[in-house]
PDB file as gemmi writes it, atoms N, CA and C in Angstrom:
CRYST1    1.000    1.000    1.000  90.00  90.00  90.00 P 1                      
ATOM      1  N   UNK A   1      58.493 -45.604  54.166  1.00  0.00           N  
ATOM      2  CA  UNK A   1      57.646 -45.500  53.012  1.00  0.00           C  
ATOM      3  C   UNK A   1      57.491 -44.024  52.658  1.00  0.00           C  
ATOM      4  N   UNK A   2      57.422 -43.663  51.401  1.00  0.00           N  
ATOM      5  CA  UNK A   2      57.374 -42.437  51.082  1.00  0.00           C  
ATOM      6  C   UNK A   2      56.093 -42.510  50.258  1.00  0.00           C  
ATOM      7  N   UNK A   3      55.302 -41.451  50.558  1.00  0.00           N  
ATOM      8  CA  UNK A   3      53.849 -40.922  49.767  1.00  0.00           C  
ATOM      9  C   UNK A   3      54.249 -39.129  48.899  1.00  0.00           C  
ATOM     10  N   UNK A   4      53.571 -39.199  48.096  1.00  0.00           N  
ATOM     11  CA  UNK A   4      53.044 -37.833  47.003  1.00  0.00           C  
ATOM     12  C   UNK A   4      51.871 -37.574  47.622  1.00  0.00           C  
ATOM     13  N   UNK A   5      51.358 -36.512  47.663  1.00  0.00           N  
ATOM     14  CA  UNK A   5      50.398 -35.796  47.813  1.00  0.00           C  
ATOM     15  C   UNK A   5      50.085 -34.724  46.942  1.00  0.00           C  
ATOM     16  N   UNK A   6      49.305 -35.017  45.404  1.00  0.00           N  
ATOM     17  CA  UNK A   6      48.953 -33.922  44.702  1.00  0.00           C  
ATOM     18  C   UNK A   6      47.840 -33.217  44.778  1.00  0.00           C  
ATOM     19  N   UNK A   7      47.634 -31.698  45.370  1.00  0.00           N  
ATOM     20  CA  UNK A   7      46.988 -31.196  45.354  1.00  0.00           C  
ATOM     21  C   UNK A   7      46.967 -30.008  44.396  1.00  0.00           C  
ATOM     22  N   UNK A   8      45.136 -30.073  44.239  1.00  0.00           N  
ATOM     23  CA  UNK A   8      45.029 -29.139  42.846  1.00  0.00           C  
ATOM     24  C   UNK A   8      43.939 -28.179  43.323  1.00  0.00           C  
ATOM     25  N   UNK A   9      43.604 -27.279  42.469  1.00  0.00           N  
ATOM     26  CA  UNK A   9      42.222 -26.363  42.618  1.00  0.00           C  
ATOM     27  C   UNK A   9      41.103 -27.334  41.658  1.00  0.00           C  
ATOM     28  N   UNK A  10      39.556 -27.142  43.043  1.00  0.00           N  
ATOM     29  CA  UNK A  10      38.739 -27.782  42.292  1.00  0.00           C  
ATOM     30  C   UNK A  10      38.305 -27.130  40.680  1.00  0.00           C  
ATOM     31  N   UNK A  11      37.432 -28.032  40.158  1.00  0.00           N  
ATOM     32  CA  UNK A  11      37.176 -26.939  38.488  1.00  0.00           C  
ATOM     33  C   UNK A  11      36.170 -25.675  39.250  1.00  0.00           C  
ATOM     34  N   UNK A  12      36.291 -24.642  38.618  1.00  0.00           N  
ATOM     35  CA  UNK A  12      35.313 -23.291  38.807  1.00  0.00           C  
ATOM     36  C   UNK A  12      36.070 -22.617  39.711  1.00  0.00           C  
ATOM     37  N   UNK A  13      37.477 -22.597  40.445  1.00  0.00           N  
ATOM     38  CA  UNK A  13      37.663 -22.066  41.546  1.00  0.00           C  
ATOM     39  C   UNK A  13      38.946 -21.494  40.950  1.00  0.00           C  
ATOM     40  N   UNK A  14      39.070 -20.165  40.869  1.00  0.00           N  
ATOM     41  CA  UNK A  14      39.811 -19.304  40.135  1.00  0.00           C  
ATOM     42  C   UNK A  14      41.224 -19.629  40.776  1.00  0.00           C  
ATOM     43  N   UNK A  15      42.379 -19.369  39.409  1.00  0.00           N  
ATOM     44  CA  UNK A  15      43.484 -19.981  39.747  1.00  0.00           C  
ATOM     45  C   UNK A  15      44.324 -18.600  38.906  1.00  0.00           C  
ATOM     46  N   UNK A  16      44.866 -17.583  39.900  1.00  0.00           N  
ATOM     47  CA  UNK A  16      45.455 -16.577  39.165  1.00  0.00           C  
ATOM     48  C   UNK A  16      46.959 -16.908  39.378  1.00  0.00           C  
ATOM     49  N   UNK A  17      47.714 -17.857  39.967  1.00  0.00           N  
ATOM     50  CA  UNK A  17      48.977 -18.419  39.715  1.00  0.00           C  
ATOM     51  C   UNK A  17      48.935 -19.008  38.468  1.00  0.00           C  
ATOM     52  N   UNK A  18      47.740 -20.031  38.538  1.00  0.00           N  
ATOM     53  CA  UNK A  18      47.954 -20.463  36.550  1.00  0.00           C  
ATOM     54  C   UNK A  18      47.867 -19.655  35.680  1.00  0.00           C  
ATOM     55  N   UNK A  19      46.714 -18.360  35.976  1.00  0.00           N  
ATOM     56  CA  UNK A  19      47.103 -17.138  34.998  1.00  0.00           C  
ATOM     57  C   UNK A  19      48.426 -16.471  34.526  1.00  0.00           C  
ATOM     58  N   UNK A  20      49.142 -16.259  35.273  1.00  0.00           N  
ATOM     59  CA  UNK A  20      50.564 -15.661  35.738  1.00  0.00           C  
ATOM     60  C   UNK A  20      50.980 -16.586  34.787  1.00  0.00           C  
ATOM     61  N   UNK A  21      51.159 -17.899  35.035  1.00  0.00           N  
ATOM     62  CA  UNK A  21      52.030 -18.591  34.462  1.00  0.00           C  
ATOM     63  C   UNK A  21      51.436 -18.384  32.540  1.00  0.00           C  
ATOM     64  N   UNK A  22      49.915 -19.121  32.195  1.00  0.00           N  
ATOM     65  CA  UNK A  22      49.768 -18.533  30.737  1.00  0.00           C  
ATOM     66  C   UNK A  22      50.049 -17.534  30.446  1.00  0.00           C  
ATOM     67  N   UNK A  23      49.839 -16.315  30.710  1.00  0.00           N  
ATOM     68  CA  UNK A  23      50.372 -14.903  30.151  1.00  0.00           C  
ATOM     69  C   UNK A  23      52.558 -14.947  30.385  1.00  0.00           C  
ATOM     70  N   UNK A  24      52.670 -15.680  30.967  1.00  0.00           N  
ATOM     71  CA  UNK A  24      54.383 -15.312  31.179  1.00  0.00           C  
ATOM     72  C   UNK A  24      54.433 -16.377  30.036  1.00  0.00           C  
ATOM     73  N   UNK A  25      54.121 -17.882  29.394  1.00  0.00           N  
ATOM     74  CA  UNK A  25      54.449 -18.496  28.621  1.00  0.00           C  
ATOM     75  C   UNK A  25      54.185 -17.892  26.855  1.00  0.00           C  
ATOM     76  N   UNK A  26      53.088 -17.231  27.120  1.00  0.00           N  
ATOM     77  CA  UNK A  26      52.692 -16.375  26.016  1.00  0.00           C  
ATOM     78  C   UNK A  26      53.958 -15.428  25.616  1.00  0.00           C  
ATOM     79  N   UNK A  27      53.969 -14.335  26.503  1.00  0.00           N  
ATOM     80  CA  UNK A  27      55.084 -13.634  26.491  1.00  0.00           C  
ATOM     81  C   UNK A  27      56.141 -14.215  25.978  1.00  0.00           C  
ATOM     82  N   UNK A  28      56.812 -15.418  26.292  1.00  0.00           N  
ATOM     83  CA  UNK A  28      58.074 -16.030  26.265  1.00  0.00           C  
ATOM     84  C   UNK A  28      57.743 -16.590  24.485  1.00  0.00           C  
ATOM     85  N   UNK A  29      55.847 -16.329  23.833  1.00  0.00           N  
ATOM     86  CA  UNK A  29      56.413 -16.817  22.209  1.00  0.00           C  
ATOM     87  C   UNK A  29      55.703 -18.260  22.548  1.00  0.00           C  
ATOM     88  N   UNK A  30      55.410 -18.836  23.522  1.00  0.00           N  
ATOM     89  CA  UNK A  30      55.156 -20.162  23.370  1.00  0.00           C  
ATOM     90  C   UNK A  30      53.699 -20.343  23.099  1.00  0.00           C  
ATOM     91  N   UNK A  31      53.261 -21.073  22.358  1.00  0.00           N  
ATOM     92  CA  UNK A  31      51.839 -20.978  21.386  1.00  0.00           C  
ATOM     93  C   UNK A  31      51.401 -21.986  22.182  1.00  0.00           C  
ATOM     94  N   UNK A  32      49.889 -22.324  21.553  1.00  0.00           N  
ATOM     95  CA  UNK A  32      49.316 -23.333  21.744  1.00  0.00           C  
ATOM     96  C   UNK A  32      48.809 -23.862  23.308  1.00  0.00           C  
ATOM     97  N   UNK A  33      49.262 -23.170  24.764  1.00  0.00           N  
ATOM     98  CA  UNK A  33      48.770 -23.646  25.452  1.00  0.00           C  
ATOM     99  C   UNK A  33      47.201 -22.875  26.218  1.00  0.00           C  
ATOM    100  N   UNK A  34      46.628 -23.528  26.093  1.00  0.00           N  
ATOM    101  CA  UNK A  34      45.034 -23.268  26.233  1.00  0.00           C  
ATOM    102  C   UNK A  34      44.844 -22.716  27.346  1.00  0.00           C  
ATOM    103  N   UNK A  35      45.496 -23.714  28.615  1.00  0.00           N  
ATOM    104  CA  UNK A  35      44.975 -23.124  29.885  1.00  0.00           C  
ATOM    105  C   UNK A  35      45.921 -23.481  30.688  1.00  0.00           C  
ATOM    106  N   UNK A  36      46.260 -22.778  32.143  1.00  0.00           N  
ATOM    107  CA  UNK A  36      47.563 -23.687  32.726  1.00  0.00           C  
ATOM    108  C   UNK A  36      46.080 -23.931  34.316  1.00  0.00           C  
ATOM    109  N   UNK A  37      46.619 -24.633  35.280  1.00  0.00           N  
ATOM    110  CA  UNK A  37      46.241 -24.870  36.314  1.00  0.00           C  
ATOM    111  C   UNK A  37      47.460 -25.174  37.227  1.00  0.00           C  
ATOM    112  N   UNK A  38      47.561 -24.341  38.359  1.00  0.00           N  
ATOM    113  CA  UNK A  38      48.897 -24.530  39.424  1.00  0.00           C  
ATOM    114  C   UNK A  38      48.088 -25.310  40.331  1.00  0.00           C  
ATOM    115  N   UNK A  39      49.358 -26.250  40.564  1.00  0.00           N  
ATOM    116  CA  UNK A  39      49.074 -26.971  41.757  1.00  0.00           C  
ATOM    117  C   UNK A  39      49.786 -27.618  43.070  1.00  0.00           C  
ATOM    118  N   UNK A  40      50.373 -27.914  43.910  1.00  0.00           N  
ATOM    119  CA  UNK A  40      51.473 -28.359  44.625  1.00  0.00           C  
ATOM    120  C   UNK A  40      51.228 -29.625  45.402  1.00  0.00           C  
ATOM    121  N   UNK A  41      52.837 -30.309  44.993  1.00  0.00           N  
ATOM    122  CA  UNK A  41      53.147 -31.410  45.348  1.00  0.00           C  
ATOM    123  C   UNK A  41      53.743 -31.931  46.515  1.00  0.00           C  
ATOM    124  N   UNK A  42      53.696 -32.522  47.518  1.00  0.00           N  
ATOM    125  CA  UNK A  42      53.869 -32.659  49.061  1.00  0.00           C  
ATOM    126  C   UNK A  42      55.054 -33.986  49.252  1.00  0.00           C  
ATOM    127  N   UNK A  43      55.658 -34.416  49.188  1.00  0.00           N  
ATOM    128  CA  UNK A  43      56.171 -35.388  49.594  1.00  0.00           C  
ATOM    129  C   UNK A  43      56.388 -35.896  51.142  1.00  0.00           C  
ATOM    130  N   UNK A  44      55.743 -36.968  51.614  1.00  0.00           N  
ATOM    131  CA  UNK A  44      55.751 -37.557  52.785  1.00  0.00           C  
ATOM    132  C   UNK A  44      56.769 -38.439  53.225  1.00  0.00           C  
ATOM    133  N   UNK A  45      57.690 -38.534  53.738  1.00  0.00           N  
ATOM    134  CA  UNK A  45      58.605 -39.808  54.321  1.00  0.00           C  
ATOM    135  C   UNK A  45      57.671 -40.429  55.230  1.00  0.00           C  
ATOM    136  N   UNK A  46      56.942 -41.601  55.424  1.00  0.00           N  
ATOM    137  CA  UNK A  46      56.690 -42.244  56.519  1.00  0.00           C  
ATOM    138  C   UNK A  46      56.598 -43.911  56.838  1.00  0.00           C  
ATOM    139  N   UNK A  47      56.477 -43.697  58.426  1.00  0.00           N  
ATOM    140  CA  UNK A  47      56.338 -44.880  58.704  1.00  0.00           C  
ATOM    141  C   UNK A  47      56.163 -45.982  57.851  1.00  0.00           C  
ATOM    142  N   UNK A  48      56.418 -47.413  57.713  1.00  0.00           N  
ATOM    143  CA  UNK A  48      55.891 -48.468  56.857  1.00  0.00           C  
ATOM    144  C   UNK A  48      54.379 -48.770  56.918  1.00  0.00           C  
ATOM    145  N   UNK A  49      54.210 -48.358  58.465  1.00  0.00           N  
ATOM    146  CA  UNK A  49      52.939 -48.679  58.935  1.00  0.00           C  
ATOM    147  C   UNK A  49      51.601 -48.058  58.863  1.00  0.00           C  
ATOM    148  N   UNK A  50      52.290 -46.481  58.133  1.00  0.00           N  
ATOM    149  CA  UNK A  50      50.984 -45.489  58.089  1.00  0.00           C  
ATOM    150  C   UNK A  50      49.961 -46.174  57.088  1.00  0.00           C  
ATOM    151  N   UNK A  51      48.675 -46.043  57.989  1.00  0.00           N  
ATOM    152  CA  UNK A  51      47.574 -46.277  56.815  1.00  0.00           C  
ATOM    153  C   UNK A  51      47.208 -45.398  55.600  1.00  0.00           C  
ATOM    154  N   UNK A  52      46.377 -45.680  54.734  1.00  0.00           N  
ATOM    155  CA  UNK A  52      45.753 -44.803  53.688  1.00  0.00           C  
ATOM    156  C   UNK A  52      45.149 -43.975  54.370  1.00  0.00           C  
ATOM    157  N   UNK A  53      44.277 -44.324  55.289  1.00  0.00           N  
ATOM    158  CA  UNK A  53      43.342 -43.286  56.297  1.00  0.00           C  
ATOM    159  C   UNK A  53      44.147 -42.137  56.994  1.00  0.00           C  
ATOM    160  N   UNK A  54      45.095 -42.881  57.164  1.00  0.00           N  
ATOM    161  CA  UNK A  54      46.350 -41.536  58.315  1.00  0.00           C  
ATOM    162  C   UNK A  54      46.688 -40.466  56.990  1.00  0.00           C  
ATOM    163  N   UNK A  55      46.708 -41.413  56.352  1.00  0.00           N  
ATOM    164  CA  UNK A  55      47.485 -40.374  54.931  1.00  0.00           C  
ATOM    165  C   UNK A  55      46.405 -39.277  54.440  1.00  0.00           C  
ATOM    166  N   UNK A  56      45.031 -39.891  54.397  1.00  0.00           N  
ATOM    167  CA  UNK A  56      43.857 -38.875  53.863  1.00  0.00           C  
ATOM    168  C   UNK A  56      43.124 -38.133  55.006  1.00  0.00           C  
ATOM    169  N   UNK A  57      43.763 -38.337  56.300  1.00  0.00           N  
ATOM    170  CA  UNK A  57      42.998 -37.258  57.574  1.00  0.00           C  
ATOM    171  C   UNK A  57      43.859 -36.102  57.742  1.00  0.00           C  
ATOM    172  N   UNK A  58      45.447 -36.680  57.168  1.00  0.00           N  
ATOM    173  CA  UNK A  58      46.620 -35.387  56.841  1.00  0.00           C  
ATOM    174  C   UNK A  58      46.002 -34.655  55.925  1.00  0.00           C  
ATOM    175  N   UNK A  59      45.351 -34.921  54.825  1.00  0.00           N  
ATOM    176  CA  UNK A  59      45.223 -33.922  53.813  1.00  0.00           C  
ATOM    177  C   UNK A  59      43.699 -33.023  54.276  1.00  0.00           C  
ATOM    178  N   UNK A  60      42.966 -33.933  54.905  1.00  0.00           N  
ATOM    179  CA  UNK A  60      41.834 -33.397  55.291  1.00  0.00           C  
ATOM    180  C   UNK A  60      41.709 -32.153  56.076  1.00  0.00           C  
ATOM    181  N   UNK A  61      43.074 -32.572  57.052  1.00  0.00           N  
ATOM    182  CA  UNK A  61      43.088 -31.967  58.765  1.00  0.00           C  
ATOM    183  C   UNK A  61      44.054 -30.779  58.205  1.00  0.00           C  
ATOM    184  N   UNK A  62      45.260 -30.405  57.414  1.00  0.00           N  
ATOM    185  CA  UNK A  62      46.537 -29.781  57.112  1.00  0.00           C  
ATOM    186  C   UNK A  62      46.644 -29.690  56.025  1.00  0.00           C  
ATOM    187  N   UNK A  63      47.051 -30.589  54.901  1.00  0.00           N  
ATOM    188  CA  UNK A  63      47.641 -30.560  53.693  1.00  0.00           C  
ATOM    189  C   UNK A  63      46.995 -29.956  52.534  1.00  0.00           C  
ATOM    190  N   UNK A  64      45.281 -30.186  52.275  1.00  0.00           N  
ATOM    191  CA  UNK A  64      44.815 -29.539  51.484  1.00  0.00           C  
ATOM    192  C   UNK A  64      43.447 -29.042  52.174  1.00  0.00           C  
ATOM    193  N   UNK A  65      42.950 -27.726  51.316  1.00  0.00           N  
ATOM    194  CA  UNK A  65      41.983 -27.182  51.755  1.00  0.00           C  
ATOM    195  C   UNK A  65      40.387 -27.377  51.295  1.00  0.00           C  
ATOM    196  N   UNK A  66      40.271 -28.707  51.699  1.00  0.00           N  
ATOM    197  CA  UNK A  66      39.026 -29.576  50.579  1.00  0.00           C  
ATOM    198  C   UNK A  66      37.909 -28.436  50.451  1.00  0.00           C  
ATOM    199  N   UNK A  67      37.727 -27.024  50.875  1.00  0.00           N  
ATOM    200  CA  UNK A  67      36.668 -26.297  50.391  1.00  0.00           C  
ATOM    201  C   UNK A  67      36.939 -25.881  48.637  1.00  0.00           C  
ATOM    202  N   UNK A  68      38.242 -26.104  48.768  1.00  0.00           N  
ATOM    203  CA  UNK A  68      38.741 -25.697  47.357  1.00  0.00           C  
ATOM    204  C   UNK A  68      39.461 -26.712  46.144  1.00  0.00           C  
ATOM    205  N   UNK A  69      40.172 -27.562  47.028  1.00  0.00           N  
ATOM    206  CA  UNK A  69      40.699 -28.492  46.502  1.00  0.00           C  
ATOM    207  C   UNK A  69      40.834 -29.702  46.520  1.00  0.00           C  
ATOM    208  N   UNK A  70      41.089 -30.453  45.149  1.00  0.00           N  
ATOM    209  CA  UNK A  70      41.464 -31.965  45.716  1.00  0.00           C  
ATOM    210  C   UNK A  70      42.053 -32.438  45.737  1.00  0.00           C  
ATOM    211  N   UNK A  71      42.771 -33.718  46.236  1.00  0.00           N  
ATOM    212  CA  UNK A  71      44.082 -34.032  46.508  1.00  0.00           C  
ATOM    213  C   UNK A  71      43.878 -35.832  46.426  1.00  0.00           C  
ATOM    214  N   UNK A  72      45.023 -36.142  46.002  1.00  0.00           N  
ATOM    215  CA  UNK A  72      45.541 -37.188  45.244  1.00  0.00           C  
ATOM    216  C   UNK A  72      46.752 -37.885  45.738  1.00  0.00           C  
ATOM    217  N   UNK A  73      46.697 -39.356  46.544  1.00  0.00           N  
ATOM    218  CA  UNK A  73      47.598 -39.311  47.125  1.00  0.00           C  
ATOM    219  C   UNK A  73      48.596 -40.695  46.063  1.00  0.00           C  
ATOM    220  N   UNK A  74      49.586 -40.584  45.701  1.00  0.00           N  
ATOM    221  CA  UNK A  74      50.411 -41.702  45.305  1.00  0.00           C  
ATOM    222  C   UNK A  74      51.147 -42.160  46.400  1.00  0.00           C  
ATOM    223  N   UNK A  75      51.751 -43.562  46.535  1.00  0.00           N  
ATOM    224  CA  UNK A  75      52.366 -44.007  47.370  1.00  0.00           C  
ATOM    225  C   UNK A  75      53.574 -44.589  46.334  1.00  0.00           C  
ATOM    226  N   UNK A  76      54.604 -44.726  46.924  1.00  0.00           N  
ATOM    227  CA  UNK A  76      56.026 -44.639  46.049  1.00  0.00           C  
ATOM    228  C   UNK A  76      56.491 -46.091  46.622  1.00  0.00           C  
ATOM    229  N   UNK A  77      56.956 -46.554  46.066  1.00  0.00           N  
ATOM    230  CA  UNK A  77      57.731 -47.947  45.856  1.00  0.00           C  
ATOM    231  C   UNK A  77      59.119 -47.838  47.142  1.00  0.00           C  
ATOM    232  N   UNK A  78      59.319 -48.231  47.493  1.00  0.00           N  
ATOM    233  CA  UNK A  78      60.618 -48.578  48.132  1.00  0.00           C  
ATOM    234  C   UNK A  78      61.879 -49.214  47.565  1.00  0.00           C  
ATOM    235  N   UNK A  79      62.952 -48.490  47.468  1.00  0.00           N  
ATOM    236  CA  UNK A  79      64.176 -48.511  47.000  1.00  0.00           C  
ATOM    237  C   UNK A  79      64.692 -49.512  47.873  1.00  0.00           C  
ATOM    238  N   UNK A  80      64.794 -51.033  47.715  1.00  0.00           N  
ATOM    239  CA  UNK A  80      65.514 -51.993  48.332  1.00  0.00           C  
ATOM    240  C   UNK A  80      66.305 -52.378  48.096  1.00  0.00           C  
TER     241      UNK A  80                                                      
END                                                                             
């Protein structure tokens, strides 16, 4: 089974990678975007058997840093 893990910055918690990125899209001429927010995506291969709980004590314990962020887990379909 394969899981996503999207993690983001909570709101109020300064994000100067998304800055970087609005000022470089600006630069590049591209209008209209208001605000960017960076965030990173995790992909898990696992077991069939892992629970939701195993999956959200990974993000708790390693994957994301819940003082700052939150995280979002999708679980992906199996290619049979």
């Amino acid at each position: 089974m394969k899981a996503r893990v999207f993690i983001t910055l909570k709101n109020g918690v300064l994000d100067p990678q998304g800055k970087a990125i609005h000022h470089a899209l600006e630069a590049l001429g591209f209008s209209g975007v208001n605000d960017v927010r960076a965030g990173k995506m995790i992909e898990l291969d696992l077991a069939d058997a892992t629970s939701e709980a195993d999956i959200e004590d990974m993000c708790r314990k390693l994957l994301a840093n819940t003082v700052i962020e939150n995280f979002r887990i999708e679980r992906l379909e199996s290619a049979a």
